[in-house]
C-alpha positions in Angstrom: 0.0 0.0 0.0 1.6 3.4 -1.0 2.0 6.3 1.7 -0.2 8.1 -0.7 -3.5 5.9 -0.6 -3.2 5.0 2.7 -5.6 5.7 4.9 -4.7 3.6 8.0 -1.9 3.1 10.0 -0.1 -0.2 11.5 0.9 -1.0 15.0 4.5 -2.0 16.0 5.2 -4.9 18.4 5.1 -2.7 21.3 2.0 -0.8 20.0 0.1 -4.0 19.3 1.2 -5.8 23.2 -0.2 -2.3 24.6 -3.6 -2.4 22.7 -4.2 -6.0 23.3 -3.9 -6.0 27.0 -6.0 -2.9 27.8 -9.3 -3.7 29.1 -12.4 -1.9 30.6 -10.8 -2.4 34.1 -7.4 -1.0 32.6 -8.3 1.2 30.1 -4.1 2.1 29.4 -5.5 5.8 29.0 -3.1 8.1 30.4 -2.9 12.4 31.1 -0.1 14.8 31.1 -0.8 17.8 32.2 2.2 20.7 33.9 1.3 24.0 35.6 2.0 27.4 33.5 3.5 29.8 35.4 3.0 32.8 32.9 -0.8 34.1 31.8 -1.6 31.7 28.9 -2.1 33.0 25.6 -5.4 30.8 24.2 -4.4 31.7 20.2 -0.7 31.2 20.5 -1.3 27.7 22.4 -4.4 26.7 19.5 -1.5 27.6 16.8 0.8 26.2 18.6 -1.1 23.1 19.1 -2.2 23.3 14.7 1.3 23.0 14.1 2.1 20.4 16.3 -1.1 18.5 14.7 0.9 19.3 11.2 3.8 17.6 12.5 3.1 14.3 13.6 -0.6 13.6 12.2 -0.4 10.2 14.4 -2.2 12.3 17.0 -4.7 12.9 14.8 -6.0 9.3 14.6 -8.3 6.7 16.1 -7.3 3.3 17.5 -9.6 0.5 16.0 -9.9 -3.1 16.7 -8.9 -5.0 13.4 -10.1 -9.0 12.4 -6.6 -10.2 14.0 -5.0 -7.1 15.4 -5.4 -3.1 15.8 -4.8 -0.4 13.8 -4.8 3.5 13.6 -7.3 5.1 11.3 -7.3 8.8 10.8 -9.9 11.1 12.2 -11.5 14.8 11.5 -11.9 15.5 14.7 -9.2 18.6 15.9 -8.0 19.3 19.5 -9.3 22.7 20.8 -7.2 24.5 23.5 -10.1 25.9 25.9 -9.6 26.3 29.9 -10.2 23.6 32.3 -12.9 23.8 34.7 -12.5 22.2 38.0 -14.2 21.3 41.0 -17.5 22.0 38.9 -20.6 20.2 40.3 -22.3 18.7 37.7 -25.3 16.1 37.0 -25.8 13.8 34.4 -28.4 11.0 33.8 -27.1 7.8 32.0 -30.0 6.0 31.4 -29.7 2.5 31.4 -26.2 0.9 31.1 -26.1 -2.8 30.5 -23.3 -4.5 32.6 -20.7 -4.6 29.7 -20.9 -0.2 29.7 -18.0 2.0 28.8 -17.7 3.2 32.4 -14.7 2.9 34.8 -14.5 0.1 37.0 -15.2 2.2 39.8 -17.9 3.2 38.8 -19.5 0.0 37.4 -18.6 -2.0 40.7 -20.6 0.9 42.9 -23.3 0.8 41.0 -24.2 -2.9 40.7 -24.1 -2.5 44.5 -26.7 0.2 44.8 -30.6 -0.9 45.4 -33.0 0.9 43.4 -33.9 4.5 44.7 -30.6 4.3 46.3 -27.2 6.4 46.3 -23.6 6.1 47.2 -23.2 7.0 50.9 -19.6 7.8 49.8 -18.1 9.4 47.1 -16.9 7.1 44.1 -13.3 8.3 43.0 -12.7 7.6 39.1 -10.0 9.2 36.6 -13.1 12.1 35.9 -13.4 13.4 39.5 -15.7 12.5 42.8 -19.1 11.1 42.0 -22.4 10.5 43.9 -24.6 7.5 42.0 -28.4 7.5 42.5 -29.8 4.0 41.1 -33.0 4.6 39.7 -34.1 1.6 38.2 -32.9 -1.8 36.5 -34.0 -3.6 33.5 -34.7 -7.0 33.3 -31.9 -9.3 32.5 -31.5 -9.4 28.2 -32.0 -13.1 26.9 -28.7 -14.8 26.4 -29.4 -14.7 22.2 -29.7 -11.3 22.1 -26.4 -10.6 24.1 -24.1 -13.8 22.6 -22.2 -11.9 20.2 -21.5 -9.0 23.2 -20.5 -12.0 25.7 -18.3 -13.9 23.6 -16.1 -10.1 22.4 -15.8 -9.4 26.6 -14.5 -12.9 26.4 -12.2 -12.9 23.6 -11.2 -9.3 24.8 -10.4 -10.8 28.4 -8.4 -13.9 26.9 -6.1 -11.2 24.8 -5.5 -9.2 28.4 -4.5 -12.9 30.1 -2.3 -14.5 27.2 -0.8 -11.0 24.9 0.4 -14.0 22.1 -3.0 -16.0 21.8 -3.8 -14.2 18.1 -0.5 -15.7 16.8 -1.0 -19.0 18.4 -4.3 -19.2 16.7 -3.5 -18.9 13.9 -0.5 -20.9 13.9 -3.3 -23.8 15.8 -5.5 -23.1 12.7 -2.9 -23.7 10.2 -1.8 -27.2 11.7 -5.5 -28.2 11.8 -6.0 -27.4 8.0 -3.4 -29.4 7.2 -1.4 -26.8 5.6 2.1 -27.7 4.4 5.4 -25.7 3.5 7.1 -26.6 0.2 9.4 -24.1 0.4 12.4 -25.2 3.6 13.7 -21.3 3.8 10.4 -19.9 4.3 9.2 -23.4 6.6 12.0 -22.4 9.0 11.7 -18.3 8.8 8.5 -19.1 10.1 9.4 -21.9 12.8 11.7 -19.4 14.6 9.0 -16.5 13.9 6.5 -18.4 16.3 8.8 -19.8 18.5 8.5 -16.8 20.0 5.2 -17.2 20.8 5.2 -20.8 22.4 
């Protein structure tokens, strides 16, 4: 694929190991933040920030979860330097969150302990800030056919977290159980010492 054309990125080693072992418990989401000590200057840190962008255009992308492995895909959405409110009180209703939700753990575990018409006695501490969970209501528990295909990715997600070489194993499993045979010796043993790494 030329540089031109492309329109995704691939992971190295490194990049790939990272990916596949973050989970909703461990998100691998990370801040860096540093105290100014000079009045900031909003449209010098925005064009700053654009020319940075311009620079390395890998910040300007997306990670998605590939058949086998992940890549990065770029996006249209552009930072936008704006000031950080803190300490702000604020209230937001979730609606119904089923028990695989996009939440931190923190917050999931609290509230699968909360009765309905209940709330936290204490303060929940996630990466966002303090929280205080009321638990309005809970739906019935889906039927296992309409929540399969959402089990079986937690699971598959959870088994990359436990063993970071399963994808390669698989497929080297699924090979052997096709049958499938090397002609040519060169390439038979490039590829022996290839996965030995992953046994």
């Amino acid at each position: 694929m030329s540089k031109k054309n492309a329109r995704w990125r691939k992971l190295d080693n490194a990049a790939k190991l990272y990916s596949a072992a973050s989970n909703k418990k461990d998100t691998r989401v990370f801040r860096f933040y540093c105290e100014l000590k000079e009045e900031v200057n909003p449209k010098a840190l925005q064009e700053a920030l654009n020319q940075t962008i311009e620079t390395f255009p890998t910040f300007l992308m997306v990670l998605r979860k590939g058949f086998f492995w992940h890549y990065l895909e770029p996006c249209n959405l552009r930072p936008i330097v704006k000031e950080e409110y803190k300490d702000q009180i604020t209230y937001e209703e979730l609606g119904y969150k089923s028990y695989n939700a996009n939440l931190e753990s923190a917050y999931m575990e609290a509230m699968q302990k909360l009765e309905n018409n209940s709330y936290s006695k204490e303060p929940v501490k996630t990466s966002y800030g303090y929280h205080v969970i009321y638990r309005i209501d809970q739906k019935e528990k889906p039927v296992l056919e309409d929540v399969k295909e959402e089990i079986i990715d937690s699971l598959v997600s959870e088994k990359k977290s436990e063993d970071k070489n399963i994808s390669y194993v698989a497929l080297d499993k699924m090979r052997e159980e096709s049958g499938l045979k090397f002609s040519d010796t060169v390439l038979e043993k490039k590829y022996n010492t290839y996965m030995s790494q992953y046994k």
